[in-house]
MIVEXKE-454586 format. One record per residue (C-alpha): residue in three letters; residue number from 1; x, y, z. Coordinates in nm, 4 decimals. Example, Ala and Ser with C-alpha at 12.3 -4.5 7.8 and 13.67 -1.06 7.14 Angstrom:
BEGIN
  residu  num         u         v         w
     ala    1    1.2300   -0.4500    0.7800
     ser    2    1.3670   -0.1060    0.7140
END
This chain:
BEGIN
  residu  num         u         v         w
     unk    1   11.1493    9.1582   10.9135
     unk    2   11.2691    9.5347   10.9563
     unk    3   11.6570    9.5805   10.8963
     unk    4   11.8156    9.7053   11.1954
     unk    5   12.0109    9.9862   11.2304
     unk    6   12.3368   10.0862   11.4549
     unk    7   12.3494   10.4120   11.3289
     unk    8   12.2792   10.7022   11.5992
     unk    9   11.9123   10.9029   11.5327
     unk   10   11.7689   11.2249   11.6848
     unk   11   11.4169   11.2398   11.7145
     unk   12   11.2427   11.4844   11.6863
     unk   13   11.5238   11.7133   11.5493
     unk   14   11.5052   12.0565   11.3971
     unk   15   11.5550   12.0786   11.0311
     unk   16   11.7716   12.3574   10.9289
     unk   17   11.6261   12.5558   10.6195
     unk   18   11.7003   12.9629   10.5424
     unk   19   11.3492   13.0483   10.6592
     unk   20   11.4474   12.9137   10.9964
     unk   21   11.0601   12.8241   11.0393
     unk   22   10.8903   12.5197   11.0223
     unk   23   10.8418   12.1424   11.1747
     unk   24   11.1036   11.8603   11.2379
     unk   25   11.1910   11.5184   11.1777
     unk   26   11.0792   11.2518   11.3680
     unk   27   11.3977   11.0424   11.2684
     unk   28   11.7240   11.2704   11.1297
     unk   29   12.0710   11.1192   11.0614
     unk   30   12.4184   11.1745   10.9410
     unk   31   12.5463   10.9540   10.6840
     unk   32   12.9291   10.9298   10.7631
     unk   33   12.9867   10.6861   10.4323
     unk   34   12.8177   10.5344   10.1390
     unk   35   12.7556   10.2275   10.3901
     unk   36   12.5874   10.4353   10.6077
     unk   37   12.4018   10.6340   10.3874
     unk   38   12.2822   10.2263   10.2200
     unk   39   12.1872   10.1220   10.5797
     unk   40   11.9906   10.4525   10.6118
     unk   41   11.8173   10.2896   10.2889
     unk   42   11.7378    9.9519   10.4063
     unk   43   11.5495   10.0987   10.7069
     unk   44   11.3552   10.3704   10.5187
     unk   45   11.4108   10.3638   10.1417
     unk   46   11.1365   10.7077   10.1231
     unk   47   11.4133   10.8640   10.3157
     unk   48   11.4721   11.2559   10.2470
     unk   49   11.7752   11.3846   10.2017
     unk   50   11.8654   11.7581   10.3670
     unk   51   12.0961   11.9825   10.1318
     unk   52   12.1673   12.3519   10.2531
     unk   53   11.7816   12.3922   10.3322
     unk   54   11.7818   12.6678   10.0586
     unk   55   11.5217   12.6265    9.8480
     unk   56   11.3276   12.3718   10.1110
     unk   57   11.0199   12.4514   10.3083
     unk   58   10.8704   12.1988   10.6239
     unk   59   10.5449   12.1940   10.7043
     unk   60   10.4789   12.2518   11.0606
     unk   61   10.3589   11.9232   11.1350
     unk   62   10.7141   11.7691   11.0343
     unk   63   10.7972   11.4645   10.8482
     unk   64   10.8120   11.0922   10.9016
     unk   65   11.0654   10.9905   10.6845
     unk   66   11.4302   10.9846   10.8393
     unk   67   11.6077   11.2502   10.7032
     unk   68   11.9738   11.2552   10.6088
     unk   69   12.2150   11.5114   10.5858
     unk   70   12.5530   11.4106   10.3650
     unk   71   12.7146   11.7158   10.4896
     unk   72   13.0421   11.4869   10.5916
     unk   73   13.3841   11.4350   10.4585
     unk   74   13.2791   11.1343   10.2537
     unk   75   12.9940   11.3248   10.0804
     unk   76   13.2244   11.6627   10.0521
     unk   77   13.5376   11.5909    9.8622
     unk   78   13.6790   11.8306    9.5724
     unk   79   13.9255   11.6966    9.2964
     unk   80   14.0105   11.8989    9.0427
     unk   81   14.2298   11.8425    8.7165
     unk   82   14.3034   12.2223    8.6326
     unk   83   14.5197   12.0700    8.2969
     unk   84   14.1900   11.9134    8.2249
     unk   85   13.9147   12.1180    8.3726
     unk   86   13.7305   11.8055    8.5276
     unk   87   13.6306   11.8385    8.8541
     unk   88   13.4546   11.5510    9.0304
     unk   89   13.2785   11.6682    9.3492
     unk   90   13.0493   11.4799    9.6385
     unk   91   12.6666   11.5887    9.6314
     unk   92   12.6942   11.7140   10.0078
     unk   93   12.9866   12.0120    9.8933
     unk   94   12.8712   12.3682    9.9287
     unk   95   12.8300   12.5226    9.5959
     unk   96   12.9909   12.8835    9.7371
     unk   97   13.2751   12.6474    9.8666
     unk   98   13.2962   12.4734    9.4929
     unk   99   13.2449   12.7798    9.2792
     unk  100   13.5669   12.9687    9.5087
     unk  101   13.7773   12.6439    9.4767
     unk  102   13.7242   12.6195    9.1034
     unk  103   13.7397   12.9801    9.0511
     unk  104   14.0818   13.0168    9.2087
     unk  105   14.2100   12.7293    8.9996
     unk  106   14.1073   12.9656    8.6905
     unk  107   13.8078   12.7075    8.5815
     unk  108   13.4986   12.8685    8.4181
     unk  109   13.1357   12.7124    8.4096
     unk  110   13.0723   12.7705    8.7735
     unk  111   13.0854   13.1312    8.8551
     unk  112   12.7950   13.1598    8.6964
     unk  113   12.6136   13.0065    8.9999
     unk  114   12.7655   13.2532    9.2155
     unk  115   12.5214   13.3072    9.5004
     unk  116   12.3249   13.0384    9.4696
     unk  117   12.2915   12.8644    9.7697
     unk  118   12.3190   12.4643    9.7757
     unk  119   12.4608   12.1453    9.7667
     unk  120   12.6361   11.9870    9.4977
     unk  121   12.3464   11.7520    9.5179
     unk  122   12.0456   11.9605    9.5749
     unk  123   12.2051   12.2029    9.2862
     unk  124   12.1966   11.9196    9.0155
     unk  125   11.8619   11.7322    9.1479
     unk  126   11.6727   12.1189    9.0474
     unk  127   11.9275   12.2514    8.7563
     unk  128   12.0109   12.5108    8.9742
     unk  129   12.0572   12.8584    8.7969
     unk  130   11.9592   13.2140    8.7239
     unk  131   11.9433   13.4454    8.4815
     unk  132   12.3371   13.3766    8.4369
     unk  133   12.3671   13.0565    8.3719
     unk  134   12.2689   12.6660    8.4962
     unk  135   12.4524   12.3995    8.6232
     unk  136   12.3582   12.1419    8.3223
     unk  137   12.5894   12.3386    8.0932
     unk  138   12.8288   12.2034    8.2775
     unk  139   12.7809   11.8341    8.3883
     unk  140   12.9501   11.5300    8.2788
     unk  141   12.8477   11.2346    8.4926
     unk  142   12.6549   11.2216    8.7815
     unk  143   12.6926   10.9331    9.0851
     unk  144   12.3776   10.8083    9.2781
     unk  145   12.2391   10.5890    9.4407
     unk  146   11.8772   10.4056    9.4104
     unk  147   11.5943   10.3812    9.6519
     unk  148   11.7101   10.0143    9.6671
     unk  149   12.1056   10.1117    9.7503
     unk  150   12.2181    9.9917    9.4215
     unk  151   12.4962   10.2618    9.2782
     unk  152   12.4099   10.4667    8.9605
     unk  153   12.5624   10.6599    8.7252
     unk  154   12.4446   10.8482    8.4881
     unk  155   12.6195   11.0001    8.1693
     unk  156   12.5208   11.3904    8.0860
     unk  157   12.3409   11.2617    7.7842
     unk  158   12.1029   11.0496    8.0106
     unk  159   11.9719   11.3130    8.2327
     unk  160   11.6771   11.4765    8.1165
     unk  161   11.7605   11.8600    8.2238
     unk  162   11.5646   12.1334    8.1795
     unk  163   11.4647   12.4576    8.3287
     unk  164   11.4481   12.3538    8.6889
     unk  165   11.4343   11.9950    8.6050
     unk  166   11.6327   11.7180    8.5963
     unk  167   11.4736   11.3938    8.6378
     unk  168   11.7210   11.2847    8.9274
     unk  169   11.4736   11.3331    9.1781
     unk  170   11.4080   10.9725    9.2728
     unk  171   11.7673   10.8579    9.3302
     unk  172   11.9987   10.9774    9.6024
     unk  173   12.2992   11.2137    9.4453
     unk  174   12.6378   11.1191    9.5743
     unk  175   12.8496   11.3037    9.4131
     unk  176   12.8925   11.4639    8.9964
     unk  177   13.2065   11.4997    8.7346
     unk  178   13.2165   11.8645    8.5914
     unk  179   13.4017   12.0017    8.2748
     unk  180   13.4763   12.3087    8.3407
     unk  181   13.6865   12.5346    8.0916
     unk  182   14.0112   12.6804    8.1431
     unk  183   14.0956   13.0317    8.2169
     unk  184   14.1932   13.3602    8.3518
     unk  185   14.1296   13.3085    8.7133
     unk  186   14.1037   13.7299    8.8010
     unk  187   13.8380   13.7362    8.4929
     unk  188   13.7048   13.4666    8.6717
     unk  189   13.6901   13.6246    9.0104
     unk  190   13.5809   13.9567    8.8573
     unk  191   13.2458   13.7984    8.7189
     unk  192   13.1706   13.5953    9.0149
     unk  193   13.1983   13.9221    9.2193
     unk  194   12.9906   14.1429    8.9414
     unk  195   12.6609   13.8591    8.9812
     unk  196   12.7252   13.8270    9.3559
     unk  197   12.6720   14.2477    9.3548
     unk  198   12.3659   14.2634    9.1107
     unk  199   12.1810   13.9832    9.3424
     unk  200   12.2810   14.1747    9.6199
     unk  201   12.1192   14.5466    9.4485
     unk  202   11.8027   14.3463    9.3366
     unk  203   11.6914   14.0760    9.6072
     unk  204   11.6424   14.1112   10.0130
     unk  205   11.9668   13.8724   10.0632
     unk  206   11.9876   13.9233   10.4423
     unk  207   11.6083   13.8399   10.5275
     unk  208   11.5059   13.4762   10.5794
     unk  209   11.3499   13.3118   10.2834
     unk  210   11.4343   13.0318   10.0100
     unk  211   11.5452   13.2484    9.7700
     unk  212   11.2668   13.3052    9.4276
     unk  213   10.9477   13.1116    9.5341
     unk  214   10.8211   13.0621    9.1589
     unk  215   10.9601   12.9213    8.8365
     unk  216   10.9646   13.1792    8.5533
     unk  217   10.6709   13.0444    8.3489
     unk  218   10.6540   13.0419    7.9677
     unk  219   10.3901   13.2736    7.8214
     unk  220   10.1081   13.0269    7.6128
     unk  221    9.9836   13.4095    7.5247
     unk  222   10.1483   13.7250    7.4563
     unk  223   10.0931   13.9587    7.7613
     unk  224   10.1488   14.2968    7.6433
     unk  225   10.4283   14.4950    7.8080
     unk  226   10.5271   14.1369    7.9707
     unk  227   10.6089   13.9136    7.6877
     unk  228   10.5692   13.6933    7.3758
     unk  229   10.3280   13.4035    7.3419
     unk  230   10.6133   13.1165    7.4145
     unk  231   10.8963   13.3167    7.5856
     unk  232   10.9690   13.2496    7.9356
     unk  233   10.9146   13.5436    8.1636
     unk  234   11.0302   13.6666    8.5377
     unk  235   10.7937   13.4970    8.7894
     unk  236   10.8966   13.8407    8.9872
     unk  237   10.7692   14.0777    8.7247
     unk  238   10.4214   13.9272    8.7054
     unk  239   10.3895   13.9350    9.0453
     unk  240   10.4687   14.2905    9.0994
     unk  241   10.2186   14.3502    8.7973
     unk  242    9.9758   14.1776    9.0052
     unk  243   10.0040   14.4479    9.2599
     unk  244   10.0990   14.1496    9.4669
     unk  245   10.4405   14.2938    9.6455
     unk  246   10.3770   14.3895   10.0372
     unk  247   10.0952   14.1216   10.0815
     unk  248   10.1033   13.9012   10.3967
     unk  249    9.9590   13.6218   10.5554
     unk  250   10.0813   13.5896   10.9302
     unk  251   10.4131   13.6181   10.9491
     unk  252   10.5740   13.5906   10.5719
     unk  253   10.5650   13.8804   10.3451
     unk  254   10.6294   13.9294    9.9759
     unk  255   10.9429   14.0988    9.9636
     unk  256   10.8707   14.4920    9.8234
     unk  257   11.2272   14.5051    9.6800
     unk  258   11.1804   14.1484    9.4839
     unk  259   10.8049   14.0070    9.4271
     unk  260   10.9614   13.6610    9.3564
     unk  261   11.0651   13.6511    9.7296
     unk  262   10.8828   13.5864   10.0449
     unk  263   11.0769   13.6697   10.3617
     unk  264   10.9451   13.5429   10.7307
     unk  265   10.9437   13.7242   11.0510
     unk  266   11.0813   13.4110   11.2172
     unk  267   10.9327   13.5292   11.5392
     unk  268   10.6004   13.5435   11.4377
     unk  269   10.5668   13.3394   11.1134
     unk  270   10.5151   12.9363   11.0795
     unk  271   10.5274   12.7316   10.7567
     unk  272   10.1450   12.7579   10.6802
     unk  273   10.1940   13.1424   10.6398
     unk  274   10.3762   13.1202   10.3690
     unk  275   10.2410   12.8028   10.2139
     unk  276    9.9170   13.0101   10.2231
     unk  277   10.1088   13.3029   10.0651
     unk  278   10.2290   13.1561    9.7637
     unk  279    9.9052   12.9834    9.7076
     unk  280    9.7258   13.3632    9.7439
     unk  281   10.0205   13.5005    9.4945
     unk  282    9.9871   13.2275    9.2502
     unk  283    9.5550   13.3100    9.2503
     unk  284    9.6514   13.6577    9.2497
     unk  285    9.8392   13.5781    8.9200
     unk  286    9.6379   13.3551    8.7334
     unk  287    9.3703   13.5691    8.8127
     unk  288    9.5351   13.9190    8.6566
     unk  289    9.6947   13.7310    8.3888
     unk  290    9.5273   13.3877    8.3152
     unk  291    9.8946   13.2814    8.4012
     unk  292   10.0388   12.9360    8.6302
     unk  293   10.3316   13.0000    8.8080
     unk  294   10.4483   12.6709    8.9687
     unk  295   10.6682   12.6985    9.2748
     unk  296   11.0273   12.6423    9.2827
     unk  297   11.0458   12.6061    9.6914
     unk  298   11.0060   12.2599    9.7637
     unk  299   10.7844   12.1686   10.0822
     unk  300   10.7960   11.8397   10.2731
     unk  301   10.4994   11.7716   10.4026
     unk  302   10.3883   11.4232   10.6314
     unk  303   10.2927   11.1802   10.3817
END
């Protein structure tokens, strides 16, 4: 018999990613406490959870699944030990709001995410990062919990990071421990502000879009002017090579001041332009260099 539920859904809802495009949820929900969030689980254990909507992409016909947002007090606390540098955090915490906290207590590890946008959560579940740094460098435990509500946890050693990868995507992230390393917290400040201002000179920040729509791939060949046979290489550059930058399908465009972004005239554009895009880019690629770029947005589709 179906478990019941008392807690309140909105059908049909909106779900809020930086394109601004795209279908809803049939079922969304707010889990207010582990409890909840378990509940949520008994009634739809496929359930999808809803970070910042950063790196996310919904296809305009929606999605079945009840999706859950953990952006609540239980799911956004911050502790942190400065003596120590441990910081345990809940998966639904902003990463800007983490990386200023930590910052200001003059703990290192973090700024190097500055201007990434995401959840604690959503963060660890891809290994967020850049060409600064990634968050696996600095992860000591991680709390989640499984697709049959039983609670997790999971030691650094027994998560199976890599670049975008972590292995975490079938469980539910509650919350992390972080050992971060004490410091000067103006140094500190000083770097977060010098990545935040070569992101902002390099990518189209203010236009809607999820951020770099490829992973970097790793070269099986050596591409000359490009790369080595076995060195990873920027997703953005290969693209541009391509002659790729300015194309458009509908309403999304790839970005002329960064190839690894496409931005959406949120007017005009739906989600199919721009899943149409990056499957044109990625031909366009493979095609000029015999190269696979995989993406890195993710897009929920109805299963």
């Amino acid at each position: 018999m179906p478990a019941t539920l008392d807690i309140p859904l909105q059908h049909h809802a909106p779900i809020k990613t930086w394109f601004e495009i795209g279908g809803t949820a049939d079922r969304f929900a707010v889990a207010t406490s582990p409890d909840a969030l378990r509940s949520l689980l008994a009634v739809d254990p496929s359930l999808r959870i809803l970070g910042d909507g950063a790196n996310l992409l919904v296809d305009d016909d929606g999605v079945g699944e009840i999706v859950v947002s953990l952006a609540t007090p239980a799911f956004a606390s911050i502790s942190i030990n400065s003596a120590s540098g441990l910081v345990t955090a809940g998966a639904g915490t902003h990463l800007f709001r983490l990386i200023n906290d930590t910052v200001a207590a003059g703990l290192g590890g973090l700024e190097v995410l500055a201007g990434v946008p995401a959840t604690l959560g959503g963060a660890l579940v891809m290994n967020a990062g850049g060409a600064y740094g990634e968050i696996a460098s600095v992860v000591h435990r991680v709390f989640a919990i499984s697709r049959d509500a039983q609670e997790v946890v999971l030691e650094r050693r027994e998560i199976d990071f890599s670049y975008r990868h972590s292995g975490l995507n079938d469980l539910i992230i509650t919350g992390a421990e972080l050992q971060l390393t004490p410091g000067d917290p103006v140094r500190l400040a000083a770097r977060k502000k010098q990545i935040n201002e070569a992101k902002a000179a390099s990518q189209p920040l203010a236009a809607n879009s999820a951020g770099c729509c490829f992973k970097n791939p790793t070269l099986q060949e050596a591409l000359p002017g490009i790369g080595n046979a076995g060195q990873r290489v920027s997703a953005g550059l290969l693209i541009d090579r391509a002659g790729l930058k300015g194309t458009r399908v509908g309403g999304a465009l790839v970005s002329n001041r960064h190839g690894n972004f496409i931005v959406v005239d949120k007017k005009h554009a739906n989600a199919r332009d721009v899943i149409d895009l990056m499957e044109l880019v990625a031909a366009g690629v493979r095609r000029e260099f015999g190269v696979t770029i995989d993406r890195e947005v993710v897009v929920w589709t109805r299963r």
